[in-house]
C-alpha positions as CSV (number, residue, x, y, z in Angstrom):
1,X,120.4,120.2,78.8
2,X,117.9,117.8,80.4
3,X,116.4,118.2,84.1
4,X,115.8,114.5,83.9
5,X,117.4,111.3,82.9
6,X,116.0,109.3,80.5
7,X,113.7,106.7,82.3
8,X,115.8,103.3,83.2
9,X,114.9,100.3,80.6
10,X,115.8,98.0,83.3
11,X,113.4,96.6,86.0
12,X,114.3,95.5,89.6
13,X,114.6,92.0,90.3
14,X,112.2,90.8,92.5
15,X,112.9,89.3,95.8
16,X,112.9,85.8,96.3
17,X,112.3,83.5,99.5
18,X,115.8,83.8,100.3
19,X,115.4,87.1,100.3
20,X,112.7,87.3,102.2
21,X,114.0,85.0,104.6
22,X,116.8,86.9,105.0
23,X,115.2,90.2,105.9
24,X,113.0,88.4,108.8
25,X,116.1,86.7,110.2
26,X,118.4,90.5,110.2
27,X,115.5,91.4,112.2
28,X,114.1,89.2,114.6
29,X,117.6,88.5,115.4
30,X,118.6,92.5,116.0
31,X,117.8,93.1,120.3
32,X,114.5,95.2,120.7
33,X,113.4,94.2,117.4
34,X,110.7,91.9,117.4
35,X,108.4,93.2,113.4
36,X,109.3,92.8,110.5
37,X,107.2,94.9,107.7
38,X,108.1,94.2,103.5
39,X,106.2,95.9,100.6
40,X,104.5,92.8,99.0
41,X,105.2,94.7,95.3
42,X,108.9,94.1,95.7
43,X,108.3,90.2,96.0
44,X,108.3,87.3,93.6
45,X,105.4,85.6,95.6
46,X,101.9,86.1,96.2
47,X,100.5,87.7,99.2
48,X,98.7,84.5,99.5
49,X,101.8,82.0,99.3
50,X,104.3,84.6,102.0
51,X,101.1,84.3,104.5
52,X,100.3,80.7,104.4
53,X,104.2,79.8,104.7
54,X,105.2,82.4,107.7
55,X,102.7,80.8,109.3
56,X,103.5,77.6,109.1
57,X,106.7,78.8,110.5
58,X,105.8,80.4,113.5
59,X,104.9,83.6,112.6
60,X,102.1,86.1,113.1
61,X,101.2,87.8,110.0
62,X,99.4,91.1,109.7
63,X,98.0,93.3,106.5
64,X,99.2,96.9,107.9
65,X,98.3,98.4,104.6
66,X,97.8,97.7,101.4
67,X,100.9,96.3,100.0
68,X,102.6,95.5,103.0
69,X,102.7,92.8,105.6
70,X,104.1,92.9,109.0
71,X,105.2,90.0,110.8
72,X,105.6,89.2,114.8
């Protein structure tokens, strides 16, 4: 018998800007909570296209490490 499953064929759908939308509303909406951070590699977007629209929408947008914004 195995130790391991066979690797999954299947990918993960990437996250769209409803998606990402969602996540910064659950968050600056929760009390106390006032960040968000997402790993850019689970998006369908560039880094390029997330920064230029949060922006435009109010919010500060940080690189916190490589892959990953944070947004205040």
């Amino acid at each position: 018998m195995s130790k391991l499953s066979p690797r999954p064929l299947k990918q993960e759908k990437l996250f769209s800007w409803d998606d990402l939308n969602s996540q910064l509303l659950a968050n600056f909406n929760m009390p106390g909570i006032d960040y968000a951070v997402i790993d850019l590699q689970k998006y369908d977007m560039s880094k390029e296209e997330i920064i230029v629209e949060a922006e435009k929408q109010g919010y500060k947008v940080i690189e916190q490490a490589p892959h990953h914004l944070r947004f205040e």
